[in-house]
LUMSE-460423 format. One line per 5 residues: number of its first residue (from 0); their letters; for each residue y, z, x of C-alpha. Coordinates in Angstrom, 2 decimals. Layout:
LUMSE-460423
NUM) A) Y Z X; ...
//
This chain:
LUMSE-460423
0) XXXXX) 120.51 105.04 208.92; 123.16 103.18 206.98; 123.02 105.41 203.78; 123.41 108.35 206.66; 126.40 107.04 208.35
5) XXXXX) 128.00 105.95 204.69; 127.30 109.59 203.31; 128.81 111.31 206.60; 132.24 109.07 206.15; 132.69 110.61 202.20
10) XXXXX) 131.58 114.02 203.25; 134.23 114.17 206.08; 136.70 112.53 203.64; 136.45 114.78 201.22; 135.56 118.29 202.88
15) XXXXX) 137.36 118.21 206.09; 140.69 119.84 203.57; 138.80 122.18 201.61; 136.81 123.71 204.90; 140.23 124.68 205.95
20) XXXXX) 141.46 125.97 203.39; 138.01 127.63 202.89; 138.21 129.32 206.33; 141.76 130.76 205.31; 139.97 132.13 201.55
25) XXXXX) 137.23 133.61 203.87; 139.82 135.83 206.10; 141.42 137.21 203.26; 138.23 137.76 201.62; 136.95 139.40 204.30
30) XXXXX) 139.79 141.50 205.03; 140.36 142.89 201.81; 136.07 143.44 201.26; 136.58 145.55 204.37; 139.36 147.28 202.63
35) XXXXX) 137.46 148.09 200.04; 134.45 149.15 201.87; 136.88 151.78 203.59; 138.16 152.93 200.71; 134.66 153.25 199.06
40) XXXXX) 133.25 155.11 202.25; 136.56 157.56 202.19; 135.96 157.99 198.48; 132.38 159.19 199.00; 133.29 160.89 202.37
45) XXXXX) 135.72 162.92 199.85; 132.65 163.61 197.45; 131.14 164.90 200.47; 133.64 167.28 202.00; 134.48 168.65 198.70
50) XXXXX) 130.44 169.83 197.97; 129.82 170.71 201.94; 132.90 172.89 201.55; 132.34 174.37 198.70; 128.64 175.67 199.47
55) XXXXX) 129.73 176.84 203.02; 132.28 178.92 200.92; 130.76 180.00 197.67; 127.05 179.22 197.05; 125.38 180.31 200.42
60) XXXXX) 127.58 183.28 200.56; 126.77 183.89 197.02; 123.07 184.07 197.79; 123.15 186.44 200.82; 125.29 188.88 198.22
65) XXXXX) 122.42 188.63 195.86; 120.07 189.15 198.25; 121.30 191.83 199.59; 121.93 193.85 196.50; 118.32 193.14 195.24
70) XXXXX) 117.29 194.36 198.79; 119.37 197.14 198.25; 117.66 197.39 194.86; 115.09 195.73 193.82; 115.74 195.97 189.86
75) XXXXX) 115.46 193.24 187.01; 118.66 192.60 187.01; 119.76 191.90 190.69; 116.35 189.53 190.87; 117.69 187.63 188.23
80) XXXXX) 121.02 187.65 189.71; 119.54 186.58 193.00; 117.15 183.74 191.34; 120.07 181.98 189.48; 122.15 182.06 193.29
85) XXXXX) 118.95 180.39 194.69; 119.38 177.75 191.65; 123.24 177.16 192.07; 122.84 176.94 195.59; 119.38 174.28 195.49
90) XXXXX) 121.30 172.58 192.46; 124.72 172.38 194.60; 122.73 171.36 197.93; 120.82 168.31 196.60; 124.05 167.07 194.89
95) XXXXX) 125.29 167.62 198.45; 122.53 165.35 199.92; 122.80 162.78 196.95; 126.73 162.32 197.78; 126.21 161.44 201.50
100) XXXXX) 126.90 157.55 202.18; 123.77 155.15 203.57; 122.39 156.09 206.52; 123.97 153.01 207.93; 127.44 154.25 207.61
105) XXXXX) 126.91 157.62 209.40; 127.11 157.98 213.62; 124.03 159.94 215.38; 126.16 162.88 215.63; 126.41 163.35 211.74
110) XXXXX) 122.81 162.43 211.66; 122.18 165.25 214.08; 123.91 167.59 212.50; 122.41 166.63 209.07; 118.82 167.33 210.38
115) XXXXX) 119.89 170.80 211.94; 121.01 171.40 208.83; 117.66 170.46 207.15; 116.25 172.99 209.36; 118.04 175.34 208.36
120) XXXXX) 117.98 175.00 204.77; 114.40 175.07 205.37; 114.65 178.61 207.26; 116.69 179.92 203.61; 113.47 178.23 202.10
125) XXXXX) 111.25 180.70 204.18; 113.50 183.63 203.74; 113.35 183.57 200.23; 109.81 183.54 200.20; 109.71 186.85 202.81
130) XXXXX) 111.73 188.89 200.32; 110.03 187.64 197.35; 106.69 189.29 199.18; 108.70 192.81 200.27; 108.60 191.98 204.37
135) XXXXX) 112.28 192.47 204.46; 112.54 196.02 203.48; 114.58 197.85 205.72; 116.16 194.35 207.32; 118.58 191.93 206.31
140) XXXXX) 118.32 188.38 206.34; 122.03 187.56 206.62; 121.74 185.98 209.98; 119.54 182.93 208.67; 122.15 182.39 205.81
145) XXXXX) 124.89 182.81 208.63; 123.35 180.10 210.88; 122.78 177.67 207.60; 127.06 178.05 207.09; 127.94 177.03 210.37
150) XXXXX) 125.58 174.48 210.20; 127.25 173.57 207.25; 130.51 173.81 208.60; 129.35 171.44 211.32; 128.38 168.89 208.97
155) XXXXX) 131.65 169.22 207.62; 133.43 168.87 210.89; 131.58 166.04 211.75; 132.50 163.91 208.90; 136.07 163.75 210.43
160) XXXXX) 135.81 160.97 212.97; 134.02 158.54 210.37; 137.42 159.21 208.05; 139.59 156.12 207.80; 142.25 157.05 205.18
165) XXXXX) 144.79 159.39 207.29; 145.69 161.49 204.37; 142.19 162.25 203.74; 141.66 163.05 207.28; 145.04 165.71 207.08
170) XXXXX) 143.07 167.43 204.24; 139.97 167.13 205.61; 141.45 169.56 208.39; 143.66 171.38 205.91; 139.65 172.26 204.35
175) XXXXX) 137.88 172.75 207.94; 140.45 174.97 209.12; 140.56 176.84 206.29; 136.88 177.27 205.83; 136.92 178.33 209.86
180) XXXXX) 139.65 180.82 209.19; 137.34 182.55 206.20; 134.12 182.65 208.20; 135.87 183.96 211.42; 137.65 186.95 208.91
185) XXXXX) 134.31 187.15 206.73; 132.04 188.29 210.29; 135.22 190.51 211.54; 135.15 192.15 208.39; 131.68 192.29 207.65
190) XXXXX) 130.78 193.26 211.53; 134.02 196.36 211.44; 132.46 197.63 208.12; 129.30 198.23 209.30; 130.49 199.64 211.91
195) XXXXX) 133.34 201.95 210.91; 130.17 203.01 208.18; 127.89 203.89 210.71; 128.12 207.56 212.97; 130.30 208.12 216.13
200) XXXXX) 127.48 206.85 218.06; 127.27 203.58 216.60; 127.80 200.69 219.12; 130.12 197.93 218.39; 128.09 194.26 218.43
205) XXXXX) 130.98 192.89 220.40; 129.91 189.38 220.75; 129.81 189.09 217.31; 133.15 190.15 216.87; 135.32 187.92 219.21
210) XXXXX) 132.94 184.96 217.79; 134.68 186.08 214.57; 138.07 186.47 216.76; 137.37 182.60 218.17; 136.14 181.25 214.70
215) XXXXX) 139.57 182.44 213.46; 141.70 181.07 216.22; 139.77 177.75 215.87; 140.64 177.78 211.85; 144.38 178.79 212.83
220) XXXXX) 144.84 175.76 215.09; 142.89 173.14 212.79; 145.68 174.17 210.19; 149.05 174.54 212.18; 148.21 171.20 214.85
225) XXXXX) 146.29 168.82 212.12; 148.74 169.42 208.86; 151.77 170.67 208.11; 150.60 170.62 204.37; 151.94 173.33 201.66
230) XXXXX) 148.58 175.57 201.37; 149.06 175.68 204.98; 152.25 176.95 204.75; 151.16 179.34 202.35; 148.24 180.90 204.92
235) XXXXX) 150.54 180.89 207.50; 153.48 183.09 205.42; 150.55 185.04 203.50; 149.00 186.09 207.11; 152.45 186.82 208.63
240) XXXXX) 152.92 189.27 205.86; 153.55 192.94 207.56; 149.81 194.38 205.46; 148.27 191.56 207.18; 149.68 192.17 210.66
245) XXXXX) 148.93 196.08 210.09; 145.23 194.58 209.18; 145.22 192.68 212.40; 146.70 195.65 214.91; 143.57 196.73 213.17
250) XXXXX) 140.88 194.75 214.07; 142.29 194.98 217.90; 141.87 198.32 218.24; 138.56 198.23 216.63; 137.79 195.32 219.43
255) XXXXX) 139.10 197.72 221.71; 136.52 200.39 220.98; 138.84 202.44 218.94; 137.58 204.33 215.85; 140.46 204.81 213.01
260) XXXXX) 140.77 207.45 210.83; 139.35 207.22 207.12; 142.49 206.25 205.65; 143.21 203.55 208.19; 140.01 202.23 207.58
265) XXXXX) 140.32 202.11 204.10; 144.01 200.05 204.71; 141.66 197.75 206.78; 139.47 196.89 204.27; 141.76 196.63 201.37
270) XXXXX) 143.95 194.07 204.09; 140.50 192.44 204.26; 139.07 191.88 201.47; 142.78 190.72 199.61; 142.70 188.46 203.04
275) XXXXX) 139.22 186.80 202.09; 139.95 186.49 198.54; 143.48 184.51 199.19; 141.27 182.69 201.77; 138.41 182.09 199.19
280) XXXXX) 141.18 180.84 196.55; 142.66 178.23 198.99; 139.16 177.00 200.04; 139.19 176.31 196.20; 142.48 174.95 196.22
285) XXXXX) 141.85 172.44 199.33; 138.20 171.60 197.81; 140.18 170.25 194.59; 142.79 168.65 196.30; 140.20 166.87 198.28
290) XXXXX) 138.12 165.97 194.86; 141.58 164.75 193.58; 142.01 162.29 196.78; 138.65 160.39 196.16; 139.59 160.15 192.90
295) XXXXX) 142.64 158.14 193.80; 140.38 156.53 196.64; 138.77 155.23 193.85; 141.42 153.91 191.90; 142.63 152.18 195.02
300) XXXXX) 139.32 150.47 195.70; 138.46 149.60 192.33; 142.05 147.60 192.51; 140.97 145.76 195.57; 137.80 144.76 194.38
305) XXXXX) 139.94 143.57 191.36; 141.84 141.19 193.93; 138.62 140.60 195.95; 137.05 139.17 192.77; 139.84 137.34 191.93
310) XXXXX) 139.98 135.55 195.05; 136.79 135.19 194.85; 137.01 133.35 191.47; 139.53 130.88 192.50; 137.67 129.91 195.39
315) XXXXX) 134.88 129.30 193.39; 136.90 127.11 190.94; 138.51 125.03 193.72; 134.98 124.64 195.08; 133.08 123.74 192.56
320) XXXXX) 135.64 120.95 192.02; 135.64 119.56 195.61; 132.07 120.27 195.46; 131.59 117.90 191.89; 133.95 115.81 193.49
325) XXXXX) 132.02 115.27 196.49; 128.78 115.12 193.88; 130.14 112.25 192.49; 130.57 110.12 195.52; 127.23 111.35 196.91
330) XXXXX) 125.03 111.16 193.78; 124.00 107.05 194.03; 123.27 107.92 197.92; 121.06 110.79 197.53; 119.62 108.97 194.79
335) XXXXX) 118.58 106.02 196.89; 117.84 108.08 199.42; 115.55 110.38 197.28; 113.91 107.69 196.20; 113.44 105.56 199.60
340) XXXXX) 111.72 108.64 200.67; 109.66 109.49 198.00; 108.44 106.03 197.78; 107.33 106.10 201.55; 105.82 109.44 201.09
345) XXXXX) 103.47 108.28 197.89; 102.73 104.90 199.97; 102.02 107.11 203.28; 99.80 109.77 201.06; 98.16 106.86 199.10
350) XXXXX) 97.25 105.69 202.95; 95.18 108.25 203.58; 93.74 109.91 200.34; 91.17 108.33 197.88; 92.59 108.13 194.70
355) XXXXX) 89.88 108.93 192.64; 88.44 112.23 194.14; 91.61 113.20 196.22; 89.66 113.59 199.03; 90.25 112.28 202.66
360) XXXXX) 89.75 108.36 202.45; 88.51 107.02 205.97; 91.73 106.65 207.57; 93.42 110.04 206.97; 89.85 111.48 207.79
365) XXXXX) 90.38 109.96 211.01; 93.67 111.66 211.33; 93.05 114.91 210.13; 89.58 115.21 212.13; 91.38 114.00 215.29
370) XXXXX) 93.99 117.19 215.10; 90.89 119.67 214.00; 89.39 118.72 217.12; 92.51 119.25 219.28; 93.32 121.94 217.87
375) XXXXX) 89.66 123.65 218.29; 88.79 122.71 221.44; 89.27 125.91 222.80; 87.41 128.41 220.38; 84.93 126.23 219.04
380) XXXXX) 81.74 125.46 220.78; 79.96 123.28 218.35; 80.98 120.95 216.02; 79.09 119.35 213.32; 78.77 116.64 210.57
385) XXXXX) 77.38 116.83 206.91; 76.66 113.42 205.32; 75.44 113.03 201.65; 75.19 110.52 198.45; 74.65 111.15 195.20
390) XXXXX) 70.50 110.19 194.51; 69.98 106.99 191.91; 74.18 106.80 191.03; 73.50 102.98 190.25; 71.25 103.88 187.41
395) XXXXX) 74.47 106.05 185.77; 76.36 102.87 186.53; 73.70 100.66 185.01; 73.08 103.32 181.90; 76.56 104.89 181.53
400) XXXXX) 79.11 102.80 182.80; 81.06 102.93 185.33; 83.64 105.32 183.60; 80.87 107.65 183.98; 80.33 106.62 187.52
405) XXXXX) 83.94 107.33 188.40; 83.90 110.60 186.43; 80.78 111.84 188.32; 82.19 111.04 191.56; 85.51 113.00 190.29
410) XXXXX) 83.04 116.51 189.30; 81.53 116.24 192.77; 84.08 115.89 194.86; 85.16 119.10 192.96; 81.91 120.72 193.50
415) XXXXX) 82.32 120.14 197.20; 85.30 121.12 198.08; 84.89 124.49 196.44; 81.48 124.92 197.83; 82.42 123.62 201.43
420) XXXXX) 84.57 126.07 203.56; 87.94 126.51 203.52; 88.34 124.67 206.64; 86.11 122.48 207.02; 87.26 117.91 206.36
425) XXXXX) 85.95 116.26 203.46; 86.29 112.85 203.13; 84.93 110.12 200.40; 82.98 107.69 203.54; 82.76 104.94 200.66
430) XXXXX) 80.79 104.46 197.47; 78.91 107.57 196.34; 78.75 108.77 199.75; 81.18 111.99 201.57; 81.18 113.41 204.41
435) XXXXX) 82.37 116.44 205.88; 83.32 117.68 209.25; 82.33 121.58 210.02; 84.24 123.21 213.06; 82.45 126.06 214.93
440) XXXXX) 79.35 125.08 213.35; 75.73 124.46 214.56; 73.44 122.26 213.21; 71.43 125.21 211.17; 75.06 126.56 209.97
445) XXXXX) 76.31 123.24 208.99; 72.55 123.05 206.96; 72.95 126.24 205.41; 76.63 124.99 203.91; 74.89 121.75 202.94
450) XXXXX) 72.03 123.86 201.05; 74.96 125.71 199.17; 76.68 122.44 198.28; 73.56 121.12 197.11; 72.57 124.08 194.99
455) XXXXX) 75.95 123.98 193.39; 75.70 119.76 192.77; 72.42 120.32 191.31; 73.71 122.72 188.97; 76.63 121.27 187.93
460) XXXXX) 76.57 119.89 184.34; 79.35 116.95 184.60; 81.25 116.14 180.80; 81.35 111.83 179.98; 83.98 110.31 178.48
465) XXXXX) 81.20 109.82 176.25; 80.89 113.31 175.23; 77.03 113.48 177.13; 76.64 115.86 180.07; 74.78 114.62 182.91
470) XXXXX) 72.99 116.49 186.08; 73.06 114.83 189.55; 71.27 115.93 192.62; 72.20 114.68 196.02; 70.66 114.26 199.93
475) XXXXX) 72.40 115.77 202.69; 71.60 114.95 206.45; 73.28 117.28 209.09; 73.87 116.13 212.55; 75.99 118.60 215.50
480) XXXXX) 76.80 119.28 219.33; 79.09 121.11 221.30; 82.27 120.46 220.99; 83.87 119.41 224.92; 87.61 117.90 225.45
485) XXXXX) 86.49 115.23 227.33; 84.36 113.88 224.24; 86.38 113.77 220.75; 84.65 110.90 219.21; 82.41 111.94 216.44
490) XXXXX) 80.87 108.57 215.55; 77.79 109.22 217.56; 77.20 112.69 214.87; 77.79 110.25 211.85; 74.90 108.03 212.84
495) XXXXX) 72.59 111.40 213.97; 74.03 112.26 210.71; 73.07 109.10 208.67; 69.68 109.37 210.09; 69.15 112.45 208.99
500) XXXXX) 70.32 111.56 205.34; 67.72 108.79 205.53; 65.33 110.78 206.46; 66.49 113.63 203.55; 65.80 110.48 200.99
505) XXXXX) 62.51 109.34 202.52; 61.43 113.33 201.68; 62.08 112.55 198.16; 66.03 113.29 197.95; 67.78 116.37 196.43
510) XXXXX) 67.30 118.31 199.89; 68.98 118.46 203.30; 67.60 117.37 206.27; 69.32 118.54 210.08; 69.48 116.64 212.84
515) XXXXX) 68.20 112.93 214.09; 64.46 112.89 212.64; 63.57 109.13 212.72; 65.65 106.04 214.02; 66.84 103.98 211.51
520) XXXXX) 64.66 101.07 211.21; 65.90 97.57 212.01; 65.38 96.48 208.23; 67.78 99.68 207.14; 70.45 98.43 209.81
525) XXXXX) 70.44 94.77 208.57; 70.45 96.03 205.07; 73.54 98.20 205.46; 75.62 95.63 207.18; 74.98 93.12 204.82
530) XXXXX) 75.73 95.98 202.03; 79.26 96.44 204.14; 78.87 100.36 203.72; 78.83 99.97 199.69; 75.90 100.34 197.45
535) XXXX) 72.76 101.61 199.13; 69.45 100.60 197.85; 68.03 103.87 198.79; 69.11 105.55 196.42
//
């Protein structure tokens, strides 16, 4: 207690400054690793909306083209066309899914959307497979390549809210309501073609054209609310131009179940298709610009992990020093300490363990056996006792020494507790003589262990210091009975269990006897108290 209260006095002394002034290095730490963390996010967030943008815009629309034209027909050269848009687009789509941030960083609405997406990847998957094999002859796919954009889109979209950086957001919008504002124009135009292509009697698929009508409203207001940016400038003066108002007076009347004349129609598509190309180029434009952001994200994060390790640094120095400082003062206690403690544990382990074997000696057997029964009390119904000595050991005294003796006592303790069960308590009971304590054993099952141990003794060929091997045998007597609460004291199974050894030598030793054959005789009593549980001239 006193080397506790004298340690406690130098700790305080010396760490009560540097904790505060830890505490203040942890803040800023913290902050700026958040910081960076942001920073890092945004960067790959960037990553992210740059790919995601640029399939929704080039690489799935490239693939329904292809498609389409091989449909259209179905020659060498538009199936290579359309294999190498199936490679760009698989090639662009796992970069896609390689950019994304740790699941841990994205809400459930992202995840969502990233699964629907999955899905519909997987529908392209399927698609490509049905025109391989000729079943779309006469159809068009275009409507399972039109679902996997928006769902691209929406990925996109959703990646917003998880944006810290505000001028990543502002582009992030500049790109979603551009990419809107070319999908809503790509269906009006695509829808009015078909259309204006087909007879007199062709019927306008209205609800596909105001969903192109909404889709460009929706890209219109993500530009003019969320950024006042130049490229948005730029689509705003482009589509203000009198060709593209003409183009949109256009697509009205067309809404409105007007047919134009040839020659309108072919202003209409011209107004169209320089529309989606202008469109196409700023996707491009915004795509780069957001590419060029995370770039500088980078930079900027790569600076504050600069500072963050440099803080970190210096608060390492200055603790190492309080921390040697502190070593110093604390080094003699510890020491002293270390070495009160490991003198009381070798004293407390020498208390209960038999130095030669390293077995249980009587006292930690009591111990040990005490808990085993405590513990067991509950799932074990029996509980039995093996008791055994090594047959004639005096003689390898009397012949060999007692080096010998001692190093044949060593081999079978080994022998023994390898050949025992896992759980079951071995203990040296004195001399030449162990016992062990089986839980959940019977008198047969606590034989059948003894048989193995004895088989395994027998066999054992046990190295001298002289260089000579010797063979032992030994006798085992078994002794068991249930196991109850109310009765924990196992001395009455040692004497059953010394009977039964007495009886194992009186059969001519090297076998195991169970249970309490004979009583030992009054001459055997006398002898072994007078022998004071030592040498026994049994054997």
């Amino acid at each position: 207690m006193k080397f506790e209260t004298i340690k406690r006095v130098i700790l305080a002394a010396i760490m009560l400054p540097f904790v505060f002034m830890l505490i203040e290095g942890v803040v800023v730490i913290r902050s700026s690793v958040n910081q960076y963390w942001n920073l890092e996010k945004d960067r790959q967030f960037a990553d992210v909306l740059a790919r995601g943008g640029s399939i929704a815009a080039t690489e799935i629309l490239t693939e329904i083209g292809a498609t389409r034209r091989y449909l259209a027909d179905p020659s060498s050269r538009t199936a290579i066309d359309m294999q190498q848009s199936r490679v760009t687009l698989d090639r662009e789509r796992h970069a896609f899914y390689a950019s994304l941030p740790s699941r841990d960083a994205l809400d459930e609405g992202l995840v969502g959307e990233l699964s629907i997406l999955s899905l519909a990847y997987s529908r392209i998957v399927a698609a490509r497979s049905a025109v391989d094999q000729g079943r779309y002859t006469g159809s068009d796919p275009g409507s399972i390549y039109w679902y996997a954009a928006l769902k691209q889109l929406a990925v996109v979209d959703a990646l917003s809210p998880l944006i810290s950086d505000p001028v990543l957001l502002e582009k992030s919008n500049q790109l979603m309501g551009i990419l809107l504002t070319y999908y809503g124009e790509r269906l009006i135009t695509g829808i009015g073609t078909r259309y204006l292509n087909q007879g007199a009697s062709a019927r306008l698929p209205v609800e596909l054209f105001v969903q192109g009508k909404v889709m460009l409203g929706e890209g219109m207001d993500h530009m003019v609310f969320h950024s006042s940016a130049p490229v948005v400038r730029h689509i705003v003066a482009y589509l203000g131009r009198s060709s593209q108002v003409k183009a949109n007076a256009i697509t009205d009347a067309i809404l409105a179940g007007s047919r134009p004349t040839r020659a309108v129609h072919d202003v209409w598509a011209a107004a169209q298709s320089e529309r989606m190309t202008f469109l196409q180029q700023k996707m491009i434009e915004a795509a780069k610009d957001i590419h060029e952001t995370g770039e500088s994200l980078s930079t900027r994060s790569h600076i504050h992990l600069t500072r963050i390790l440099a803080l970190c640094a210096g608060l390492l120095i200055l603790a190492t020093l309080v921390l040697l400082l502190a070593a110093k003062g604390l080094r003699l206690i510890d020491r002293l300490t270390q070495d009160r403690e490991t003198l009381v544990g070798e004293l407390r382990s020498a208390a209960q363990t038999d130095l030669l074997t390293g077995l249980y000696n009587r006292r930690g057997f009591e111990v040990a056996a005490s808990a085993l029964l405590t513990q067991a009390e509950h799932g074990s119904r029996w509980i039995s006792v093996v008791l055994f000595d090594l047959d004639h050991f005096k003689k390898i005294n009397d012949l060999h020494g007692h080096d010998a003796g001692d190093a044949v006592l060593r081999h079978v303790a080994g022998v023994a507790r390898e050949n025992f069960r896992s759980f079951d308590l071995l203990v040296r009971h004195g001399g030449e003589e162990f016992l062990a304590l089986l839980p959940d054993s019977t008198p047969d099952d606590a034989a059948i262990v003894a048989e193995r141990v004895r088989l395994a003794i027998e066999a054992a060929e046990i190295p001298l210091p002289s260089g000579d091997v010797l063979k032992v045998t030994a006798s085992f007597g078994c002794a068991g009975r249930a196991n109850e609460a109310t009765n924990r004291n196992f001395e009455d199974l040692v004497k059953r269990a010394d009977l039964a050894l007495y009886a194992a030598k009186a059969s001519g030793r090297n076998c195991v006897v169970s249970g309490p054959i004979i009583q030992a005789p009054v001459q055997e009593e006398r002898r072994k108290a007078a022998s004071g549980g030592g040498f026994d001239s049994r054997k």
